[in-house]
C-alpha positions as CSV (number, residue, x, y, z in Angstrom):
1,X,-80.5,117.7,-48.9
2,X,-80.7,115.2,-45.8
3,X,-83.3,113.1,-47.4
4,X,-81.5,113.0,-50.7
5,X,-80.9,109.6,-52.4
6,X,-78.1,108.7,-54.6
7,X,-78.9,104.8,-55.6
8,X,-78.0,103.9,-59.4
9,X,-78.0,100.0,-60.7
10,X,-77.2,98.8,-64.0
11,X,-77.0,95.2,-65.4
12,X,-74.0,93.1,-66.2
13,X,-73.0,89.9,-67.8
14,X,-71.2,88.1,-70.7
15,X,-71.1,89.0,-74.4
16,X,-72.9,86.5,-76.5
17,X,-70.7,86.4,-80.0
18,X,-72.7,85.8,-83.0
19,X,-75.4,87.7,-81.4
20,X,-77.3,91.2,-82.5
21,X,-74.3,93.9,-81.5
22,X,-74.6,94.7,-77.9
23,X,-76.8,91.3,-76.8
24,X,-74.9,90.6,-73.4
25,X,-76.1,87.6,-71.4
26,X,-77.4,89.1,-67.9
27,X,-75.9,87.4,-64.9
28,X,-76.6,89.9,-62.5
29,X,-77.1,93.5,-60.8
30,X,-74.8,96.0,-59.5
31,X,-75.9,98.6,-57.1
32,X,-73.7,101.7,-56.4
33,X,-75.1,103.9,-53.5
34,X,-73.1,107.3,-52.6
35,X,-73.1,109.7,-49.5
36,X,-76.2,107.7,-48.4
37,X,-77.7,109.8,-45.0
38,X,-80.0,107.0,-44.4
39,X,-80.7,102.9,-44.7
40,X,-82.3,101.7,-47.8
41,X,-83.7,98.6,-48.4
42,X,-83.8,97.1,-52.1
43,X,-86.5,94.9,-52.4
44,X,-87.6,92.7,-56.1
45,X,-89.1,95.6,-57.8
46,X,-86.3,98.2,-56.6
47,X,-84.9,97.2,-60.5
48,X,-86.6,96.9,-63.8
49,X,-87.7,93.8,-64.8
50,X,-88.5,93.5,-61.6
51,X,-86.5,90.1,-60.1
52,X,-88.2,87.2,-59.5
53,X,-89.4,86.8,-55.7
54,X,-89.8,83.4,-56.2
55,X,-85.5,82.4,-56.3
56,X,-82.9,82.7,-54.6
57,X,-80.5,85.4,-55.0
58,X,-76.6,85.7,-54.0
59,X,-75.6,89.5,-52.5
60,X,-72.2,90.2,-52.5
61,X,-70.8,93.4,-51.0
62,X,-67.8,94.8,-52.6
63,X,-66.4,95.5,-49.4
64,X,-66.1,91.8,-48.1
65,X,-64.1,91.3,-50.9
66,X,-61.1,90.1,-48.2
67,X,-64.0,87.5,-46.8
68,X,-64.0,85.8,-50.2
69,X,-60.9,83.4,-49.8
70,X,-60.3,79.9,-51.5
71,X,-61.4,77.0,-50.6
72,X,-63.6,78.6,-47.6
73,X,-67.5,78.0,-47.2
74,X,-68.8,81.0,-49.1
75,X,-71.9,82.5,-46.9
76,X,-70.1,81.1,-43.6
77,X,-67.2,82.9,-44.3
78,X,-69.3,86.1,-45.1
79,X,-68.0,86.3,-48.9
80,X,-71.2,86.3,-50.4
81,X,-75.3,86.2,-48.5
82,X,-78.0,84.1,-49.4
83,X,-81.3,85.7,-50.1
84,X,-83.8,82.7,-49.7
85,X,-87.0,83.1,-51.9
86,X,-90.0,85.2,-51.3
87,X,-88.0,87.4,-48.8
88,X,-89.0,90.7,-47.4
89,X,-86.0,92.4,-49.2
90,X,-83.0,92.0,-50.9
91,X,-80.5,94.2,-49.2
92,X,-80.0,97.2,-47.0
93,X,-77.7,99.5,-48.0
94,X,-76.4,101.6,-44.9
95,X,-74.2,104.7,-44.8
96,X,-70.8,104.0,-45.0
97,X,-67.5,105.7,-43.8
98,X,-65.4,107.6,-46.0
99,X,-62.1,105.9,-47.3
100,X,-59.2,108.6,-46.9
101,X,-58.5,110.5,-49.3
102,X,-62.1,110.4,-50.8
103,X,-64.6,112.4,-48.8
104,X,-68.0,110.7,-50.6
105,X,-69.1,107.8,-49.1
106,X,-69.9,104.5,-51.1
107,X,-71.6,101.4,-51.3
108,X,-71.7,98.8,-54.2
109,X,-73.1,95.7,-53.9
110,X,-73.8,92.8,-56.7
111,X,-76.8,90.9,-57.0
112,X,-76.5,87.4,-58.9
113,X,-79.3,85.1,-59.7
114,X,-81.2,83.6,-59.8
115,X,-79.5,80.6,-57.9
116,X,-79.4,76.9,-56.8
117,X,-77.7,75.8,-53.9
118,X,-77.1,73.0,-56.0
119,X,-75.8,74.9,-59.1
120,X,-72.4,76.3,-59.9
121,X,-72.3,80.2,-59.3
122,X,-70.0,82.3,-61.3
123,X,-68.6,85.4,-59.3
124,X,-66.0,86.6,-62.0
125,X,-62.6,88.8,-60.8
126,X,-63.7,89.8,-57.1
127,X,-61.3,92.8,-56.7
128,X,-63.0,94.5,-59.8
129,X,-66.0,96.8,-59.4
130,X,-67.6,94.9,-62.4
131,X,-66.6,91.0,-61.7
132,X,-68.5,90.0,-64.9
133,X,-67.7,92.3,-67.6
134,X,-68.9,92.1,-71.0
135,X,-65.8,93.0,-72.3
136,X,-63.6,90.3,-70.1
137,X,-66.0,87.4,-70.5
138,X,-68.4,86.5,-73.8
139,X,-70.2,82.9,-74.4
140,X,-70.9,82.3,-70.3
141,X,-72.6,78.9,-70.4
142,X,-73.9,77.2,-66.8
143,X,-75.5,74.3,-65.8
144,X,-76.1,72.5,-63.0
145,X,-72.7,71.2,-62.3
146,X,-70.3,73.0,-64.9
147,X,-69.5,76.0,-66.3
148,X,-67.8,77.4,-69.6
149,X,-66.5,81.0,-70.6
150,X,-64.3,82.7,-73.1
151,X,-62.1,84.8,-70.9
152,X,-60.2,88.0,-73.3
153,X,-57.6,90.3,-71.9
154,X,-53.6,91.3,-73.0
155,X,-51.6,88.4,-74.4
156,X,-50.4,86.5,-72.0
157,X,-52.1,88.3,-69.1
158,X,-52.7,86.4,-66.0
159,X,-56.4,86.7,-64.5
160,X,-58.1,85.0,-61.0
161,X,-61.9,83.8,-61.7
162,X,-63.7,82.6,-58.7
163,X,-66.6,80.0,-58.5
164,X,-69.1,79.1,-56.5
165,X,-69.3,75.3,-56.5
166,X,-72.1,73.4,-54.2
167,X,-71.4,72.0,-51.1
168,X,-71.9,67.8,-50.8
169,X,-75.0,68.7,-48.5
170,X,-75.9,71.5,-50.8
171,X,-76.1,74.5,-47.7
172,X,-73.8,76.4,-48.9
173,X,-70.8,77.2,-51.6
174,X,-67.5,76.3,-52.1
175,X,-65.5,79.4,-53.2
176,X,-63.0,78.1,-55.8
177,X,-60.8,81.0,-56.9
178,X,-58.9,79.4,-60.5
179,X,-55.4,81.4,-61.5
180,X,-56.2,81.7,-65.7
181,X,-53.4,82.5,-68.3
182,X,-54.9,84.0,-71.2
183,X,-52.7,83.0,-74.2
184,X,-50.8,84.7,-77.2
185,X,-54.2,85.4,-78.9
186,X,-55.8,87.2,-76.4
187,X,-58.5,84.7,-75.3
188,X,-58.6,81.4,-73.3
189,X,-61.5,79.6,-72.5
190,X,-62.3,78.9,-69.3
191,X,-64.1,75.5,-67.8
192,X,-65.0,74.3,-64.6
């Protein structure tokens, strides 16, 4: 079917230990379109709850992951785009070109906020399809001008976590992209 629309999105985010089993700290959206024949706009109530129009949001498109490079100016360098409050939408997904050897199409985009300007963003492992898993991260605590997470994985595997951190002027984001060791034990925690 021409017309047919294949749009899922689920929620993702850190594990909150101590909590009920399953309570996962939401930082965000993801948004997986495939074999799209057509534009589609997301707008606030494209998810349920329905996002708050009146914050900002940060989009980032999985595919501009080779935009998102240390120490650059993070929506000049096209890593990440602003959505500015009370906007008409979110984001248009658009058909897309098949990567040889698939022959479906994809899109998959990540919605974080809401956000500051002035406020520390965490973006998680960019190469992943799910940057902030709840089975990576648990305990994600931000405030204005620091952030804190446990960080689990292999003994002694090495991970890259990238930051958003405000610019002086507060227009746009510093991407800061950390190299973290996870120790002996399997988890490390994380501060910025």
């Amino acid at each position: 079917n021409e017309r047919c629309m294949n749009i899922w999105s689920t929620e993702f985010g850190s594990y909150q230990s101590g909590a009920a089993a399953g309570d996962v700290s939401i930082v965000g959206r993801i948004v997986f379109a495939v074999n799209l024949n057509s534009s589609y706009t997301l707008t606030y109530d494209s998810f349920y709850p329905t996002l708050d129009a009146h914050f900002m949001y940060v989009v980032r498109n999985w595919y501009e992951y080779a935009n998102c490079k240390n120490a650059t100016l993070a929506v000049d360098s096209g890593c990440i785009q602003l959505v500015p409050a009370n906007s008409t939408g979110l984001y248009t997904l658009r058909p897309q070109s098949a990567i040889p050897p698939m022959k479906e199409t994809f899109e998959l985009i990540q919605i974080i906020g809401p956000v500051s300007l002035s406020s520390i963003v965490f973006l998680g492992e960019l190469h992943k399809y799910v940057s902030i898993s709840q089975h990576r991260f648990e305990n994600l605590v931000i405030d204005a001008k620091s952030l804190s997470v446990a960080v689990r994985g292999a003994a002694n595997e090495t991970v890259y976590l990238s930051v958003l951190v405000p610019t002086t002027d507060e227009t746009d984001w510093n991407l800061r992209t950390y190299q973290v060791n996870i120790g002996a034990s399997g988890i490390t925690q994380f501060i910025v």
